[in-house]
N, C-alpha and C positions, 0 to 999 in steps of 0.2 A: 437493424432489427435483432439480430443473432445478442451483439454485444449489449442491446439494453436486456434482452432475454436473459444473457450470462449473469447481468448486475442483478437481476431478479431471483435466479439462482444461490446466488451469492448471501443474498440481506437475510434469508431466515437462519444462515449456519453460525452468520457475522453476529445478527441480534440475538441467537443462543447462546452463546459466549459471553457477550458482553452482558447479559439479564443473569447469569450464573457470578458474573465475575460482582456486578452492582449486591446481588442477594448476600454475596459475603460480605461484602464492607456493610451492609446491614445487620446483619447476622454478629458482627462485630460490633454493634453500634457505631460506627465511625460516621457520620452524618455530616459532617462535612465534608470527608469526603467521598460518600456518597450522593451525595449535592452535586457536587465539582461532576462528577462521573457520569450524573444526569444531565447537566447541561455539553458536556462533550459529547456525551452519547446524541443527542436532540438536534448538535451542530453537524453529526456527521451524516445523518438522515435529513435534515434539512439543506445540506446540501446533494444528496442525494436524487432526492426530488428536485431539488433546482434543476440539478444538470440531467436529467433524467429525458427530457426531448431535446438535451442539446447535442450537437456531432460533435462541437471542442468548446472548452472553457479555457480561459487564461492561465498559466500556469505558477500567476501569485495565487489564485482560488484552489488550484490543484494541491497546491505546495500548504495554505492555509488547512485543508482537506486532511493533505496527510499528517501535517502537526497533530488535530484533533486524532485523528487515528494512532497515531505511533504513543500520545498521551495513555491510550486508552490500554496500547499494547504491554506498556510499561507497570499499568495494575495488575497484568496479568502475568509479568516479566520484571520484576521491579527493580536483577539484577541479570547481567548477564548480557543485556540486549541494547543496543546503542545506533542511532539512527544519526546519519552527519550530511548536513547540507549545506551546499556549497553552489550557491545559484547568485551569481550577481545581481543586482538591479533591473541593469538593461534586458534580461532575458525575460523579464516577469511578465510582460505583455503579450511575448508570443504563446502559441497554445498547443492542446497536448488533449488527446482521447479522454474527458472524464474517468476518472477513477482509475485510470490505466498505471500512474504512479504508485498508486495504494495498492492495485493488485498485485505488484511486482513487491509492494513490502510482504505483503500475505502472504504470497509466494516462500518467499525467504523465509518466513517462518513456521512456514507448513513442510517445510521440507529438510532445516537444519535445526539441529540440538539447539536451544537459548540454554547456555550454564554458566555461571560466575566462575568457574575455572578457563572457560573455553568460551570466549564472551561472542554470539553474536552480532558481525558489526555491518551493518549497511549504510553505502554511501550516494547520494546526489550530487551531479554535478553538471553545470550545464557549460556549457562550448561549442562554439561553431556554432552549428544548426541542429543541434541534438540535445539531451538531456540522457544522462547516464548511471542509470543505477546499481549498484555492484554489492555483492555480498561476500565474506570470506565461510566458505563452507565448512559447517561442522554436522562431524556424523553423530545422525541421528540410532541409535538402539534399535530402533522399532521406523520404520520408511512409511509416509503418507502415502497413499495410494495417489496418482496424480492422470486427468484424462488430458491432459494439456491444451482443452478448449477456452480457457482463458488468453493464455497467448498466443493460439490460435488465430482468435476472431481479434485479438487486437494488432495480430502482422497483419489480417486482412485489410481490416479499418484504415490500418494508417497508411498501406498500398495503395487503395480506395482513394480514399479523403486528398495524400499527395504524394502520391506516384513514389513511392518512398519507403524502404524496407524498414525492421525493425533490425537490428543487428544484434545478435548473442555470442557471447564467448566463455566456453565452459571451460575451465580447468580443474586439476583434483582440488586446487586451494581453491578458487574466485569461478565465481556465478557473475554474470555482468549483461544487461539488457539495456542497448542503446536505443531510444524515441526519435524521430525525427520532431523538430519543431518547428509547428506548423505557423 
């Protein structure tokens, strides 16, 4: 309940962003890709609502999920910011908290500089029985304020769901939040 509560939280800051980010590339005329940006936008909310009463989705839909997301991040970041996934095949079927991968992107970007000199770079990777997401940390000017109830409620969840912590390891370079998969 908390974690679908968070996602609800979450969609009106997500959908202010992305409705400012769409008004420029109109404001540019750009229409096509303004297009493109509506139907990403439309795919990410619709999957939203999908997984929305569900406790886990597959982690090709997850991974599919974050594409549209990270597409979207890159209108807003067009340099500087680089997203690398590295998920076998055979991992695609086991499953992962809705949305949990994408919070951990949002994360990364709410909390470190994206600059073409200092490029932003988050990675995926799945192994064993986890899926691993890691960021190299660049200092931000100005610090996002952060209540850390996002990965909160998702160490809960995935404690919950399979007896199974959420692993973090912080260094001054590398941010790193390991999933168990479920």
């Amino acid at each position: 309940y908390r974690y679908v509560k968070l996602k609800h939280q979450v969609n009106p800051h997500f959908l202010f962003n992305s409705l400012n980010i769409l008004d420029c590339l109109i404001c540019e005329q750009n229409t096509e890709a303004a297009s493109a940006y509506t139907h990403k936008l439309a795919g990410i909310y619709r999957y939203m609502l999908k997984s929305e009463d569900e406790m886990v989705v597959s982690l090709r839909d997850e991974l599919v999920f974050v594409d549209l997301y990270t597409d979207l991040l890159k209108e807003r970041f067009p340099t500087g910011f680089e997203v690398r996934v590295s998920v076998p095949e055979e991992f695609m079927a086991r499953f992962v908290l809705p949305c949990s991968v994408q919070l951990l992107i949002e994360n990364a970007t709410k909390h470190n500089a994206v600059s073409e000199d200092d490029p932003l770079v988050i990675s995926i990777e799945a192994g064993g029985d986890t899926i691993k997401v890691t960021n190299n940390r660049v200092q931000k000017v100005t610090k996002s304020p952060s209540t850390g109830l996002g990965l909160t409620y998702i160490k809960q969840m995935y404690l919950d769901l399979s007896g199974k912590k959420v692993e973090i390891e912080e260094t001054e370079k590398i941010y790193s939040v390991t999933l168990p998969l479920i």
